[in-house]
Structure formats: structure tokens, C-alpha cells
C-alpha positions in Angstrom: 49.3 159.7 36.1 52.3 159.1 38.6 52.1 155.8 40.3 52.2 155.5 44.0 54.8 153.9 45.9 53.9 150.4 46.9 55.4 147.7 49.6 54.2 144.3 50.1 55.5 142.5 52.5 55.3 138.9 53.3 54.9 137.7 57.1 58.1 136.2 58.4 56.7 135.3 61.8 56.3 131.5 60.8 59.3 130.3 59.5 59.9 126.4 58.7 63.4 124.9 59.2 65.2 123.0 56.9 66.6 120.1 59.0 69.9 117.6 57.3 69.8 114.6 59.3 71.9 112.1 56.9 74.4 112.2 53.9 75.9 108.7 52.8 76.6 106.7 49.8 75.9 103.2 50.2 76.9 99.7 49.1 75.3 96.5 51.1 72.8 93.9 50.5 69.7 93.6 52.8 65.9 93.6 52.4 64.3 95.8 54.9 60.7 97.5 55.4 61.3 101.1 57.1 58.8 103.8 57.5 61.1 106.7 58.5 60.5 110.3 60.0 62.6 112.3 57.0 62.6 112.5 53.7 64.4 110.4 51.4 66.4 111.7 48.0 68.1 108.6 46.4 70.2 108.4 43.2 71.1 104.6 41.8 74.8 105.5 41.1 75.3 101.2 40.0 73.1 98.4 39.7 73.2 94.6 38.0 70.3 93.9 35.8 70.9 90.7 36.0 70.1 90.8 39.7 68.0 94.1 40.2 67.3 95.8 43.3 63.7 96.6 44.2 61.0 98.6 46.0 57.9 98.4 47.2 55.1 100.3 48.5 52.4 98.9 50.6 49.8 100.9 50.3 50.2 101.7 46.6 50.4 98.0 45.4 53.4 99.1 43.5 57.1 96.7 42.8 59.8 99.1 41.1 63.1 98.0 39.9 65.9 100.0 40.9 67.7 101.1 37.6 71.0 103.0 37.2 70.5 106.8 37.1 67.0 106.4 38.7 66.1 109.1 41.3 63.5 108.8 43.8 62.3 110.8 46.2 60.4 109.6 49.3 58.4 111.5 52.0 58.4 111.2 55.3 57.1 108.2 57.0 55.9 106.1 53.9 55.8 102.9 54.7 58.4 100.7 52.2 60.0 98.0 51.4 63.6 98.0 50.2 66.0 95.2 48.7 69.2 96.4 47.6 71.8 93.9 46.2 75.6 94.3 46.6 75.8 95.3 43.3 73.9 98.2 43.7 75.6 101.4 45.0 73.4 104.6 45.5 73.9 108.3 47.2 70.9 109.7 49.6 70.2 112.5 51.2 67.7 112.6 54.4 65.8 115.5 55.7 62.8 117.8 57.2 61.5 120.5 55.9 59.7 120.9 59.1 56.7 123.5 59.8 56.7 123.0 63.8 58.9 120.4 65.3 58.5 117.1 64.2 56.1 118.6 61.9 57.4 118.3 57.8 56.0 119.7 54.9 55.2 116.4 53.6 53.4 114.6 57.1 50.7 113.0 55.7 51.6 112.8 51.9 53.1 109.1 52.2 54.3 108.9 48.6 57.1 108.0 46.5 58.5 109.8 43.4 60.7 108.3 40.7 62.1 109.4 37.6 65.5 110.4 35.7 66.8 113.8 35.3 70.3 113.7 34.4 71.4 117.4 35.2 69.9 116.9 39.0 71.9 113.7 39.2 75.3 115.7 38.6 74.0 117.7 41.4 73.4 114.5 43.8 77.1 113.2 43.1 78.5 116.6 43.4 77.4 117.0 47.2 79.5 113.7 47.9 82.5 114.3 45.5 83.3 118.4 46.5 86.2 118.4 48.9 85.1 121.2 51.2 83.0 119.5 54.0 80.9 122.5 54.6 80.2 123.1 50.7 78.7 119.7 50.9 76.4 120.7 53.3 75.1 123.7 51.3 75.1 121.3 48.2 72.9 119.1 49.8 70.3 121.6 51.0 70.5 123.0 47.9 69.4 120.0 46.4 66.9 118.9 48.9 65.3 122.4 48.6 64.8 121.7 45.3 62.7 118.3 45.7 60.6 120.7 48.2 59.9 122.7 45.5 59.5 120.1 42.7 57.1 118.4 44.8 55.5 120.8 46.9 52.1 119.4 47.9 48.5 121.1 45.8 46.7 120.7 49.2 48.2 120.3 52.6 46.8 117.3 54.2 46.8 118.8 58.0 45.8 122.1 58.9 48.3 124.7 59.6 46.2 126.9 61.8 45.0 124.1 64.1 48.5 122.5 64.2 50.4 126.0 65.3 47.9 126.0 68.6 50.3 122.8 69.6 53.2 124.3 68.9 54.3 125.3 72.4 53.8 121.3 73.6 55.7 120.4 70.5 58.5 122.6 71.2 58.6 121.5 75.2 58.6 117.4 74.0 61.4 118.6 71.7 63.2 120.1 74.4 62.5 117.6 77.4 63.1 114.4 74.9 65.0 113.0 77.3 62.3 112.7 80.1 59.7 110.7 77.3 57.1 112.8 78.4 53.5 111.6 78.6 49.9 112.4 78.1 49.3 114.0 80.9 52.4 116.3 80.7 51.2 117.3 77.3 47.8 117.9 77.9 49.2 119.9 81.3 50.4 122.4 78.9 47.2 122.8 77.4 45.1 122.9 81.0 43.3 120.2 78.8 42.2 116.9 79.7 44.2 114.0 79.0 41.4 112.5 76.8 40.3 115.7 75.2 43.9 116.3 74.8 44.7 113.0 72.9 41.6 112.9 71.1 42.0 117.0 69.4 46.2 115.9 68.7 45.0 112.8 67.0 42.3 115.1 64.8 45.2 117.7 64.1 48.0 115.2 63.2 46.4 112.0 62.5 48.7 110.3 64.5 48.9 109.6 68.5 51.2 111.9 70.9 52.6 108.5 71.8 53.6 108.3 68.1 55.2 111.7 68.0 57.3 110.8 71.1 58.4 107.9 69.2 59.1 109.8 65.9 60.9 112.5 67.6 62.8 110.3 69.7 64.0 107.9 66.8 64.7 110.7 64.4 67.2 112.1 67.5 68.6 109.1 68.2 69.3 108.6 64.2 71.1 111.6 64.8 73.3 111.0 68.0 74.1 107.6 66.3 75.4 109.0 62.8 78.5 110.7 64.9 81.1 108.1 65.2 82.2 109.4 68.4 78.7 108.0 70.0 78.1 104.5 72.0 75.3 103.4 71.6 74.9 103.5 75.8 75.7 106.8 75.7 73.1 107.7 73.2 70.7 105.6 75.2 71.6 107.2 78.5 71.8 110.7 77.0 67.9 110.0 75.8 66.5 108.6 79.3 66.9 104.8 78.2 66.9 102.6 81.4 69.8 100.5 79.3 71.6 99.8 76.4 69.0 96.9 76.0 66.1 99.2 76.4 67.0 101.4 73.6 68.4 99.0 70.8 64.8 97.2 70.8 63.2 100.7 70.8 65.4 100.9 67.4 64.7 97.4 66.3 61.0 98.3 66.9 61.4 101.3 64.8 63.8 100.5 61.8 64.0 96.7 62.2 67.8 97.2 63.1 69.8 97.0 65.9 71.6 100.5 66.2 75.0 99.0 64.8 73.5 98.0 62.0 72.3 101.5 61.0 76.0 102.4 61.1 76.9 99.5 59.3 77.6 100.2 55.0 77.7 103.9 55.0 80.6 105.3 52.7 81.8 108.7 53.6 79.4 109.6 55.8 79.4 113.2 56.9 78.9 114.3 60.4 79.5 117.9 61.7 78.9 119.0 65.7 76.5 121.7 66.0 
């Protein structure tokens, strides 16, 4: 019997974007707790066992030594602590793999993944060793696409359907960052509310729309302070800051940094203009 022609396709209509926010290689002491809005790959290029660097998680109860050739990958927003001595030197790659905006694969998840695979760390020092600027790029999606993969989630902790009804308001804070809009702008877009609003985003997200202001306006202003050719008071002006003063506490409150210290011990660092 002659088989029939088949086609199946796959809906395109939702697509998520890949987002690079950072390349760097990295060699300073500090101790700092972050909980940051991208995800982290790491690779421990040096370290002295005699005076290890270390991690910890919070909410795991777990202390890990930092070893040489250790890889790690860390989702978004997972609340750490990090102490790095001189000695240690280590690439990273941050990103989104985002579903809506501000939105990653990985919200919710709040886990960190360590191990050693030698053939993906020739692919982590590759993306900071190959000459062509752009090819980097590539290289490091290429390998941050491959974490996604790796560690795709068994069960998504937040609800696609429910989350794509916000999509319009997440798209307009996106665009209008600049203007910090409220509640009550938000839930205007709805015809909600603001209480019903606030109360159905929280259920949906599990965080506060005044928490995805914040996230999505300290993941941008990551971003406008990675290019070199930035102020810092023209990155505050440029996101509707009052002052300078204004928006390096906003920082401080968000990374425990003043902004020039998250330029501060970044080794080739690669910026391109979109």
C-alpha cells in the first residue's frame, strides 16, 4: 500500500529570544551575595588550593569549593554567595533565554549546577580566545544554548498560558523603562484593578510587578554600563533616574556594588552596539 504524504508542522507563533548580556574573564578578590536576573555559565580557568575560592547557596545549605576546570551553571535569580580570591581566574557567560520579556526559561528554578566536562570547557575558552569579535558572539550562544538544553527544566514552574495573557504589559514596561511605570499603569492595560491586577501578576509570576520593574530595570542598566563609552549619569539619566545618586544606590540595592565596581576586574570584555 502507497503511503500518503504527510506534513507536520510545529507553531512558530511563540518564539523565545536568546538574550547575551555579558562576556568577561575575570581575576579579583571580593566576597559578594548577588541574586541576578540572567543566567550564569562559569568555568574556573585557575585557582590556589591552598586558598580556595567558594560558593554558597542559601537556600540549599550548600558550601562548594571552586576547583580548577569546574563548570557551573547558575539560573536566573538564585540567590548566592561568592568569594573569589586573586588567585582565582574564571571565564562567564550571562544570559536569557527569555519566553516573554523579562520572562527566562529558568524563572522560578533557583538552582545551581556544577560539574567537569572537559570537551565543553575547550568550548568556554574558545569564545574568549577566537579573534573574530563576532565569531565570539556566536560561540557564546552556541554554548549557552547548549546549558539550555542540558538543563532544560522536567516541569516548568510557572504557567505559560497564564503568563502570555501579560504579555502586552510586559512588552509596554519593556518599552517605557524609562518612565518606571507603576501599578496602576499596568493594570490600566489590563482595564483591571490595581489590586486585582497585583494580586493575579503575583499568582502568575510569583513575584511583585514592583519586582519585575526592578529586574528589568537592573538587567538594562547591567547592559548600558558594560559599554565603556557610558557614564554612569548618562545611564542613570537615559533610565529616568532623578541623579547619578539615585541610581548608583538602586545598583547598590541590587548587586551590593556601586556601578564602577561592576566595571571594575573584567578582562576583555566584549561589547558590540546594537
Amino acid at each position: 500500500m502507497k503511503p500518503h504524504p504527510v506534513t507536520v508542522r510545529t507553531s512558530v507563533n511563540f518564539q523565545p529570544a536568546f538574550r547575551l548580556v555579558d562576556l568577561f574573564v575575570e581575576q579579583i578578590g571580593y566576597t559578594k551575595s548577588w541574586n541576578l536576573p540572567f543566567n550564569m555559565i562559569s568555568l574556573v580557568m585557575a585557582d590556589d588550593p591552598e586558598d580556595p575560592s567558594w560558593v554558597e547557596l542559601p537556600e540549599q545549605n550548600l558550601h562548594c569549593e571552586l576547583k580548577k576546570g569546574f563548570i557551573a551553571f547558575t539560573t536566573c535569580n538564585t540567590p548566592l554567595t561568592l568569594h573569589y580570591t586573586p588567585a582565582n581566574r574564571h571565564c562567564c557567560i550571562h544570559f536569557n533565554y527569555e519566553l516573554l520579556p523579562g520572562i527566562d526559561l529558568f524563572s522560578g528554578i533557583r538552582q545551581r549546577y556544577m560539574f567537569r566536562d572537559p570537551a565543553f570547557a575547550k568550548e568556554m575558552k574558545a569564545v574568549f580566545t577566537d579573534p573574530d569579535p563576532l565569531r565570539r558572539l556566536a560561540l557564546a550562544e552556541c554554548a549557552a544554548m547548549k546549558m539550555v538544553m542540558r538543563f532544560w527544566p522536567e516541569k516548568m514552574p510557572l504557567d505559560l498560558r497564564r503568563m502570555a495573557e501579560f504579555e502586552d504589559v510586559l512588552r509596554y514596561v519593556r518599552k517605557n523603562l524609562a518612565s518606571h511605570p507603576g501599578i496602576s499603569e499596568m493594570a490600566a492595560r489590563k482595564g483591571w484593578s490595581d489590586a486585582h491586577f497585583a494580586r493575579t501578576f503575583r499568582e502568575v509570576f510569583h513575584i511583585t510587578p514592583k519586582q519585575y520593574l526592578t529586574r528589568e530595570l537592573f538587567a538594562e542598566s547591567l547592559k548600558r554600563l558594560n559599554d565603556p563609552d557610558n557614564s554612569v549619569k548618562e545611564v542613570a539619566a537615559e533610565l529616568g533616574f532623578s541623579s547619578e545618586f539615585n541610581f548608583s544606590r538602586f545598583i547598590k540595592q541590587c548587586s551590593g556594588l556601586a556601578p564602577s565596581g561592576l566595571r571594575k576586574g573584567n578582562d576583555r570584555p566584549l561589547y558590540i552596539k546594537k
